[in-house]
C-alpha positions as CSV (number, residue, x, y, z in Angstrom):
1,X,0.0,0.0,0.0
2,X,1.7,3.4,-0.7
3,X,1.6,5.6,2.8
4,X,0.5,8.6,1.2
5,X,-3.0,7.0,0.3
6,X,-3.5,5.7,3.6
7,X,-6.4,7.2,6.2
8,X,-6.0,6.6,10.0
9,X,-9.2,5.6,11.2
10,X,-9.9,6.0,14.7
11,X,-12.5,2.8,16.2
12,X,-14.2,2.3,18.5
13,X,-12.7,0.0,21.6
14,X,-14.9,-3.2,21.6
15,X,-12.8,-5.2,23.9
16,X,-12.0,-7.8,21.1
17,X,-8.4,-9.2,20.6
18,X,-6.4,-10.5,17.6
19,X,-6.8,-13.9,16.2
20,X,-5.0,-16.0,18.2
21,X,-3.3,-17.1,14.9
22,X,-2.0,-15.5,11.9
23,X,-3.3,-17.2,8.0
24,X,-1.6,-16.4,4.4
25,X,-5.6,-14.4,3.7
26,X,-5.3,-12.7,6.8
27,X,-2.0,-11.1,6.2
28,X,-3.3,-10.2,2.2
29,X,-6.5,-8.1,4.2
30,X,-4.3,-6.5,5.9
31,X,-1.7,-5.5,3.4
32,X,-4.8,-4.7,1.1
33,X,-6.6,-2.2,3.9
34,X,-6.1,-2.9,7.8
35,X,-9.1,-1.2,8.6
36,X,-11.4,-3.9,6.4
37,X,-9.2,-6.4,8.2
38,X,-10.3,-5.3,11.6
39,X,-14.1,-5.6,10.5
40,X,-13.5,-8.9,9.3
41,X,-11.3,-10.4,11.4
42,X,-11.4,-8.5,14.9
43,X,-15.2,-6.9,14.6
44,X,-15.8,-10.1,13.8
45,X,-17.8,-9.3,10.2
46,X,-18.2,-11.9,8.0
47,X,-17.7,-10.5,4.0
48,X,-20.0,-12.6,1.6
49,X,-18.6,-14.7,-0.8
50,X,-18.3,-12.8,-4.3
51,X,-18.7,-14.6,-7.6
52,X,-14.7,-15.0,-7.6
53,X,-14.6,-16.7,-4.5
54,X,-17.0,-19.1,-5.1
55,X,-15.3,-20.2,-8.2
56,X,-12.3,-20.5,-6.5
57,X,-13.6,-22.8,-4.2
58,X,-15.2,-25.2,-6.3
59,X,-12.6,-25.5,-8.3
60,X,-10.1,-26.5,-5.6
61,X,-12.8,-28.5,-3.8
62,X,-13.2,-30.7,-7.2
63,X,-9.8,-30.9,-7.9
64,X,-8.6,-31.7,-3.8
65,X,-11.6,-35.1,-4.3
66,X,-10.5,-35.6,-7.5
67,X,-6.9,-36.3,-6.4
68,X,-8.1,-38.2,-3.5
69,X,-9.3,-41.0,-6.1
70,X,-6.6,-43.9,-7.3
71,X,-4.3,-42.3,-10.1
72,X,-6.2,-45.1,-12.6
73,X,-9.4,-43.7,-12.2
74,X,-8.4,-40.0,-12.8
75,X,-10.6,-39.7,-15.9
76,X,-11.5,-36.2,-17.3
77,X,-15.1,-38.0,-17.3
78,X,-14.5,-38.3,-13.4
79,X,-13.4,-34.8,-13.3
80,X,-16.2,-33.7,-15.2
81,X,-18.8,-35.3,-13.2
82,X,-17.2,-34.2,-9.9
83,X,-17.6,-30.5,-11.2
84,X,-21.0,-31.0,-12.2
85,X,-22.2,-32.8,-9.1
86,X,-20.2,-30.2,-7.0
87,X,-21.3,-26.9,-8.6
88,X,-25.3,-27.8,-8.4
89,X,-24.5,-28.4,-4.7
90,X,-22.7,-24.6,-5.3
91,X,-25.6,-23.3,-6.6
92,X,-28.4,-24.5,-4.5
93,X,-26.9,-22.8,-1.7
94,X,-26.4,-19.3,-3.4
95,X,-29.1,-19.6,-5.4
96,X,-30.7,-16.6,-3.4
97,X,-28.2,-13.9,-5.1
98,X,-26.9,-15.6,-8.5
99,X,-28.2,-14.0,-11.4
100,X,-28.6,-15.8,-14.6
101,X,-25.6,-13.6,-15.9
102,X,-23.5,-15.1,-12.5
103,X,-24.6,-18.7,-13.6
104,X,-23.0,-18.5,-16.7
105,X,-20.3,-17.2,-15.3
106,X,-19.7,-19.7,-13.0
107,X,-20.4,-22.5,-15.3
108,X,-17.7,-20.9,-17.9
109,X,-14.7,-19.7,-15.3
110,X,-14.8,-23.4,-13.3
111,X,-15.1,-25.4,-16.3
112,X,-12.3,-23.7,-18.2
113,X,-10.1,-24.1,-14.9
114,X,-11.0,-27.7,-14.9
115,X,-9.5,-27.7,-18.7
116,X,-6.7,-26.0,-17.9
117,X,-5.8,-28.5,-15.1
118,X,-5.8,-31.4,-17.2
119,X,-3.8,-29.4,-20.3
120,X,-1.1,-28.6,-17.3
121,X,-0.6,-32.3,-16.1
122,X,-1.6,-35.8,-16.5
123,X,-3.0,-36.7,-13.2
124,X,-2.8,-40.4,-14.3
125,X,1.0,-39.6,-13.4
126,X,0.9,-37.6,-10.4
127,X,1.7,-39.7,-6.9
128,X,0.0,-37.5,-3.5
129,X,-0.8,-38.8,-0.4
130,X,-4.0,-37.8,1.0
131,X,-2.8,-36.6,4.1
132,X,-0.5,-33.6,1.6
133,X,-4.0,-32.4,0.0
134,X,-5.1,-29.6,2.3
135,X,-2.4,-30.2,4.7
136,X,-2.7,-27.7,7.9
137,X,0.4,-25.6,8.2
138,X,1.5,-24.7,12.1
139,X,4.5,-22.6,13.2
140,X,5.4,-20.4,15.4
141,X,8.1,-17.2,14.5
142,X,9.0,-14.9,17.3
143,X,5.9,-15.7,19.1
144,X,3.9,-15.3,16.3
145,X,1.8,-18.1,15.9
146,X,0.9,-19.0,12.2
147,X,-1.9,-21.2,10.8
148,X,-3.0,-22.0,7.4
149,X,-3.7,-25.2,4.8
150,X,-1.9,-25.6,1.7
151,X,-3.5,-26.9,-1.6
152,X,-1.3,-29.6,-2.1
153,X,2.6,-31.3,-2.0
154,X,3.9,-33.8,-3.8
155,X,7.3,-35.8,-3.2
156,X,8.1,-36.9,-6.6
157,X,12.0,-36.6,-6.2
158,X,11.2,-32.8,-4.8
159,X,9.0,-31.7,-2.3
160,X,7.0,-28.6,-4.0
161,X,4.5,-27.1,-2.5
162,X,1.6,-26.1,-5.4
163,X,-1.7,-23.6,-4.7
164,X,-4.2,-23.1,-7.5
165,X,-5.3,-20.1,-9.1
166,X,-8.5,-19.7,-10.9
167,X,-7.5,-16.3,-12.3
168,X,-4.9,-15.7,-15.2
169,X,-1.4,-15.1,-14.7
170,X,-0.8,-11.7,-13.2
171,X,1.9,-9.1,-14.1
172,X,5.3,-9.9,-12.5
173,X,5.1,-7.4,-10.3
174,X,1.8,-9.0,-8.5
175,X,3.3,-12.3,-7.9
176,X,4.7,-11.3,-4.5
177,X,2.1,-11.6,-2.4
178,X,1.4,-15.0,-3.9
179,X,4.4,-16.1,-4.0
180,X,5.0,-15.2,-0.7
181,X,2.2,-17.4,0.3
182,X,3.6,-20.4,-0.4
183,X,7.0,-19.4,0.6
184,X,5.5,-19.1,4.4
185,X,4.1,-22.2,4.2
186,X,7.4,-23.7,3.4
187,X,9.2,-22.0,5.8
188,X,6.4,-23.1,8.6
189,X,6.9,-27.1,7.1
190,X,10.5,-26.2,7.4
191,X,10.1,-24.9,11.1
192,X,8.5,-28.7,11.7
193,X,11.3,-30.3,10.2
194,X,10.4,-30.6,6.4
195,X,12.2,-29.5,3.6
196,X,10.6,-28.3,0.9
197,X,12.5,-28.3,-2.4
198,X,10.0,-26.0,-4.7
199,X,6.6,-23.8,-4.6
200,X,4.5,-23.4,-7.4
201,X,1.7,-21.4,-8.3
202,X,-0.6,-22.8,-11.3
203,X,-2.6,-20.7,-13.0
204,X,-5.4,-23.0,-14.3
205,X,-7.7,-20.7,-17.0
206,X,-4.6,-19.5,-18.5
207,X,-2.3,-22.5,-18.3
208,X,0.8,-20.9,-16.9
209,X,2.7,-22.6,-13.6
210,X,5.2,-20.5,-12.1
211,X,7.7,-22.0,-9.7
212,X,10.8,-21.3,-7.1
213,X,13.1,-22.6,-5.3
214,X,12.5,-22.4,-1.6
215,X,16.1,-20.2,-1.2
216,X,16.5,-19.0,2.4
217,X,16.4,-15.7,1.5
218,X,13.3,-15.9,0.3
219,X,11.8,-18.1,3.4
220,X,13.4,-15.2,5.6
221,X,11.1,-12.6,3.5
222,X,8.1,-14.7,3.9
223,X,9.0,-14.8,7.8
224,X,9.7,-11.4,8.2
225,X,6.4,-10.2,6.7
226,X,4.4,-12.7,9.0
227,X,6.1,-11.0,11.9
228,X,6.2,-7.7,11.3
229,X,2.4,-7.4,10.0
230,X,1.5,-8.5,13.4
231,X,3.0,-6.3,15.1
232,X,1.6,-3.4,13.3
233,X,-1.9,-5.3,13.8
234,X,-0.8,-5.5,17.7
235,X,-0.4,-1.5,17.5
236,X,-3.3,-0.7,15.8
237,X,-4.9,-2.7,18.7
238,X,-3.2,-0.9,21.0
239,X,-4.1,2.8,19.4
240,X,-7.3,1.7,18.0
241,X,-6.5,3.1,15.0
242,X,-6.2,1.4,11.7
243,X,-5.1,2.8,8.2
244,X,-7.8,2.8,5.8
245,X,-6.8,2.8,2.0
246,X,-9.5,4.4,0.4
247,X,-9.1,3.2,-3.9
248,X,-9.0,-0.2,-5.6
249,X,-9.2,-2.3,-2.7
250,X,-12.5,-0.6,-2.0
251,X,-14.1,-1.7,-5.4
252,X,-14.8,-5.5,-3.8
253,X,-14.9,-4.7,-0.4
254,X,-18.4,-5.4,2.0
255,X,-17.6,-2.5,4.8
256,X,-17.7,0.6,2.0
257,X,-21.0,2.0,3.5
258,X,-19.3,1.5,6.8
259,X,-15.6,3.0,6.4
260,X,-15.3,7.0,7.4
261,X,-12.5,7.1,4.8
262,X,-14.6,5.9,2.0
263,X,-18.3,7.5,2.9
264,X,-18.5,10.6,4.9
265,X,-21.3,10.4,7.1
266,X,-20.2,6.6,8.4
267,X,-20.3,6.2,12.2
268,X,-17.3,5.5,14.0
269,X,-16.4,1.7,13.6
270,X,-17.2,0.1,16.6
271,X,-20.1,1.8,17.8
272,X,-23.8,0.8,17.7
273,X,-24.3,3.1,15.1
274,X,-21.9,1.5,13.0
275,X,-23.3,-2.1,14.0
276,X,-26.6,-1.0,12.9
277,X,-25.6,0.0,9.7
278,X,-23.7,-3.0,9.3
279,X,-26.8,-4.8,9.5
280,X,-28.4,-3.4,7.4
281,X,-26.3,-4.5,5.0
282,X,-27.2,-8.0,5.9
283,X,-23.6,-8.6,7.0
284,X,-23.0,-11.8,9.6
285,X,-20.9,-11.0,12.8
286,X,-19.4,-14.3,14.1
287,X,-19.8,-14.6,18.2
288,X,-15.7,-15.3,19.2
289,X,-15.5,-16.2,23.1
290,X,-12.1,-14.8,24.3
291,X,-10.8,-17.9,25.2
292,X,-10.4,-18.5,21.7
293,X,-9.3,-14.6,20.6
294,X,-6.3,-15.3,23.4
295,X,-2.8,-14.8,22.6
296,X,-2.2,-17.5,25.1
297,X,-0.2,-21.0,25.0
298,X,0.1,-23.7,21.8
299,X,-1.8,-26.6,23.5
300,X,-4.8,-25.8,21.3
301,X,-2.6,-26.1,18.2
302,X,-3.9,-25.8,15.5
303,X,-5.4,-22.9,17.9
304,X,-8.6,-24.5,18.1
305,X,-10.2,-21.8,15.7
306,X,-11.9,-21.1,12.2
307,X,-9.0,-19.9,10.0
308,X,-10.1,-17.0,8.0
């Protein structure tokens, strides 16, 4: 985010604490707008799913079942039916807010990821063990604690960590945050006493894979972002004041109506004004006890809480 964008945004002081853990998405709200990250993930505010997201997650949901099937029976016919079966499921439970135009759109996006998958690789090939599909990630850095569940990992004379992407290949320069994903995941499996040889991003509509190899320079990056974005979390806490950055993030973001550095008449976050008005915009606030929003020992590892 450049500074000279940025808004300070004083809110209100609801008593709530950090996650007790820090995820890969957490760490992209932040860097997109802190303030949208403390009405998600300290308010408590749950953002709908957009059409994107939803894609997203059907696609890796088909392919994560998909792979869980013996290598022989990894069929496009197999694929295809998964999809199908998958995405009516999809549908029936947003069926409230898709539009005809957002049907199509789903049908078209997850079906041309699906193609893209099988023009990338031959699953027919590919050796996984279940237990590396959706693997949980836990480490702890400087008493930062971090959670989060990779895509997949395969051990076929590398370990290589690989995350889907249902959108096209980005510019070069947009690749860092991605990368730096699955570079934090590596250095968390790393942490636990696993080497990981490679990450790889695949791009499934537009059949690009991008990989690296996991150099420690590149782990210590990865590290040093995890740690230092929570300590600015852990100050904005303390000030209750987080930076708002009013522009493109704002285009797909659910607390617009809601953000003093976006509309001008908003309440101050935090209040019952502002809760209201939340509400109104038929927004879902999760109830954390603060047992679970504690900064408190690892016993409960994998913290014991939803990972957003």
């Amino acid at each position: 985010m450049a500074d000279d964008k940025l808004v300070a945004v004083k809110v209100a002081d609801i008593g709530n604490q950090l996650p007790n853990h820090v995820s890969p998405s957490q760490l992209s709200s932040f860097d997109r707008c802190s303030l949208a990250y403390w009405f998600s993930s300290v308010a408590g505010w749950r953002e709908p799913a957009g059409l994107p997201q939803i894609i997203g997650t059907l696609v890796h949901d088909v392919l994560e079942n998909f792979l869980k099937i013996k290598a022989e029976n990894r069929t496009k016919e197999a694929a295809w039916n998964m999809l199908r079966d998958t995405g009516e499921v999809v549908i029936n439970n947003n069926k409230s807010w898709l539009t005809e135009e957002d049907l199509v759109t789903l049908k078209d996006k997850s079906a041309e990821s699906l193609k893209g998958y099988f023009d990338l690789e031959d699953p027919t090939q590919l050796e996984i063990d279940l237990e590396d599909l959706e693997r949980p990630v836990t480490a702890i850095f400087e008493s930062v604690k971090l959670y989060g569940r990779l895509d997949r990992m395969t051990r076929d004379g590398v370990v290589r960590i690989t995350d889907y992407k249902t959108s096209k290949r980005p510019a070069p320069q947009y690749l860092t945050d991605s990368l730096r994903q699955v570079m934090l995941y590596a250095a968390g499996l790393k942490e636990n006493g696993l080497e990981v040889g490679e990450v790889e991003l695949i791009y499934l509509p537009g059949r690009d894979r991008v990989r690296r190899p996991t150099y420690k320079s590149a782990l210590d990056r990865a590290v040093q972002h995890l740690v230092t974005t929570r300590r600015k979390m852990d100050s904005s806490l303390t000030k209750q004041t987080w930076m708002a950055n009013p522009g493109s993030p704002c285009k797909s973001c659910a607390f617009v109506k809601a953000c003093p550095a976006k509309t001008a008449k908003a309440p101050i976050p935090g209040t019952k004004e502002s809760e209201d008005l939340l509400q109104t915009l038929n927004l879902e606030k999760r109830v954390r006890s603060k047992s679970s929003n504690a900064t408190s020992g690892m016993e409960m590892l994998p913290f014991g809480e939803e990972a957003q």
